[in-house]
N, C-alpha and C positions, 0 to 999 in steps of 0.2 A: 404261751399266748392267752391263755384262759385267765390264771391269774393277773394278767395283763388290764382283758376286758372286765374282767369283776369291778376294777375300780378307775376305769377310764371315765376323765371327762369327757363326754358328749352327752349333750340332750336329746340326744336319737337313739341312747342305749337306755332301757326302760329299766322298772327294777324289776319285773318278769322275766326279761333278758339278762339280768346279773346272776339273780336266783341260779338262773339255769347252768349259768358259766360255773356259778359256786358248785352245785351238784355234781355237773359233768368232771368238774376236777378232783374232788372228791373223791369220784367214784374213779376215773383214772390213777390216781395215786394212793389207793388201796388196792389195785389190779398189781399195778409197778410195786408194789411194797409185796403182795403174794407174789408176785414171779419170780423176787430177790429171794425167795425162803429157798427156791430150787437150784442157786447159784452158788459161784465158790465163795465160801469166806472173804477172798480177797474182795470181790465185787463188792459185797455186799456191805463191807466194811467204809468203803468209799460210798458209797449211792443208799441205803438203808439208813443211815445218821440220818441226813436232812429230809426223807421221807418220814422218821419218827417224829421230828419237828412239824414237820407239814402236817399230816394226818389230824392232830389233835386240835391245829389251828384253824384248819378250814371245818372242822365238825362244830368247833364253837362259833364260828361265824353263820356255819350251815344252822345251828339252832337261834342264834341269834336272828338272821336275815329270816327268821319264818314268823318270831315275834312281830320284828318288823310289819313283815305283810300283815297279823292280826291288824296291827295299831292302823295301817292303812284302810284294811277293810273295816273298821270301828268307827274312823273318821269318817269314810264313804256316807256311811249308814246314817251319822248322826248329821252329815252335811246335807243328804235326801231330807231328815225329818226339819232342819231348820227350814231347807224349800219349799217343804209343804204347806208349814209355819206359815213360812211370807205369803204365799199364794193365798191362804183363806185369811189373812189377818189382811184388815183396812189400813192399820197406821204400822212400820217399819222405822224403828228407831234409829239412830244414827249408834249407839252402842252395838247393836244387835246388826245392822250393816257390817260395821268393822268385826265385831266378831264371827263375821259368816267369811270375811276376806280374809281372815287367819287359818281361817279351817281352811280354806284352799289354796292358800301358800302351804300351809304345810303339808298337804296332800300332793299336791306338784315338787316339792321338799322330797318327799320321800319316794316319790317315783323314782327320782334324779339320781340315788345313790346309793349305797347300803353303808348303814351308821352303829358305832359299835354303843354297845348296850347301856353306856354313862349316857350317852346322847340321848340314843331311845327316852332310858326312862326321866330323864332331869326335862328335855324337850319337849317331849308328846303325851309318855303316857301318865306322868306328874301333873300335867301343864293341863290334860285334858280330862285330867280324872279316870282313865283307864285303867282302873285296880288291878282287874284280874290281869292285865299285862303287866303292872308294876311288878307282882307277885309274882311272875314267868320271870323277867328282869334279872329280880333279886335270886330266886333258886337258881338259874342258869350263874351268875354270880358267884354261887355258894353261899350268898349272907343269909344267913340262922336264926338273926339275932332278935329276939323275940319281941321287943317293944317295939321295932319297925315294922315286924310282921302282925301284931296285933293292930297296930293303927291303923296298916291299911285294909284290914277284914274291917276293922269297926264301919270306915269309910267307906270299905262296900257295901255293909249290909244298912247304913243310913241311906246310903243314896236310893236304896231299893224303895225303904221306907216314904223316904221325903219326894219319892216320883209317884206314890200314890197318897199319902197325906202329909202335905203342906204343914208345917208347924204351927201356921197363925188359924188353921183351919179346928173346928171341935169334932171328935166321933161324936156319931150318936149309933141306936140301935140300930137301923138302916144301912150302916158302916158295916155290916156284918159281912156281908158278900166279897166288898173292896178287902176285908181281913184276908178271911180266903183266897181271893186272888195273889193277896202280897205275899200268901203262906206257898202259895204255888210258885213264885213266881223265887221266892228263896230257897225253896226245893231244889228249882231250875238252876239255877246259877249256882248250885251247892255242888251239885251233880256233876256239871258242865266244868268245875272247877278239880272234882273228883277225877273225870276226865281224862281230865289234861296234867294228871298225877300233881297237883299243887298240896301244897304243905297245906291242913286243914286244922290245925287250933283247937280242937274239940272240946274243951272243956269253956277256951274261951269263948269259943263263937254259941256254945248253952247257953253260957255267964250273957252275952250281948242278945240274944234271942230273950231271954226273957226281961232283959232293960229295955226293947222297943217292945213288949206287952205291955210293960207297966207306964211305957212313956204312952202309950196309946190309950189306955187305962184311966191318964191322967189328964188327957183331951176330951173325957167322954165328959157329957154333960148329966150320965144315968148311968153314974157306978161302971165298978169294973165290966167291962162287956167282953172280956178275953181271960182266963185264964193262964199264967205265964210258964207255969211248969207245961201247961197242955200245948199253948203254941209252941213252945219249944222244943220238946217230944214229938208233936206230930209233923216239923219240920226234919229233925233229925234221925226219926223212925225208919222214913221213905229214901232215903238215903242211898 
């Protein structure tokens, strides 16, 4: 009945409600799989096979559907900060309309069902820039492969950059603090990534820490005003 409701149509079954089905069965068919160890052979030989099956399928869904829930809670947050957007902005574009009706299709999308992780990541968290969920995706996946997994760090750690200075924007001395901040602020998400045990690059994500020094460096209008070995080091010190 459970795996039943995990993946029934109805819009009255939430994806809080599925989660829950996915756990509960979970955790019922590791119960039934220990009670087969205290059985005879015979039993165990017929009903033990397709609970070996089961177990390992529902644990990948169970890690997949909590990805999931990330990607929904990410969209939540980024759909609050577009609202806040419209609310103090005078003029609301017709671009920026439709991209706010996207985010909420796909946030009503994803209540509606639990989607296996090609979806996830090609659908929402590609589509919406969700790195560090790309990077859950890909490990829960297995893929390894290093030039995927570099592109999306690089991707993250630009986006960090490019939400505190703008490319067409110059540093100056005054920019000092804002550095700071971004050094904090890629601390944070480094940690937060450590976490959540993700694959961390180390030598590459140095190599990229210190190409946004020099690329900030190269915005300055009064010489280097950061140091690239130091920014680098003092983000990966705190570690």
């Amino acid at each position: 009945i459970l795996l039943h409701l995990i993946d029934l149509l109805d819009p009255r079954v939430t994806f809080a409600d599925r989660l829950c089905y996915l756990a509960e069965a979970l955790q019922i068919a590791r119960s039934t799989s220990a009670a087969l160890l205290s059985t005879s052979q015979q039993i165990k030989s017929s009903s033990d096979s397709q609970l070996t099956e089961l177990i390992p399928t529902l644990e990948q869904r169970l890690q997949t559907a909590f990805v999931q829930k990330q990607i929904y809670t990410d969209l939540q947050m980024y759909m609050r900060a577009l609202e806040t957007h419209t609310i103090t902005s005078t003029i609301i574009n017709d671009d920026l309309q439709q991209h706010i009706e996207h985010i909420q299709y796909s946030i009503k999308k994803l209540d509606s069902a639990l989607f296996d992780a090609t979806e996830l990541f090609v659908d929402y968290a590609q589509k919406y820039e969700l790195y560090e969920c790309q990077l859950l995706l890909l490990q829960l996946d297995g893929n390894e492969e290093p030039t995927i997994l570099q592109t999306i760090w690089r991707r993250l750690l630009r986006k960090e950059v490019n939400d505190l200075f703008p490319s067409t924007a110059n540093v100056t001395g005054g920019d000092y603090e804002r550095i700071m901040i971004l050094q904090q602020h890629l601390i944070e998400r480094l940690r937060n990534c450590r976490k959540k045990r993700l694959r961390l690059p180390m030598d590459f994500i140095r190599g990229e820490l210190k190409q946004i020094a020099h690329t900030l460096n190269n915005l300055s209008d009064h010489g280097d005003i950061v140091s690239s070995e130091d920014f680098s080091n003092q983000i990966l010190s705190d570690l």
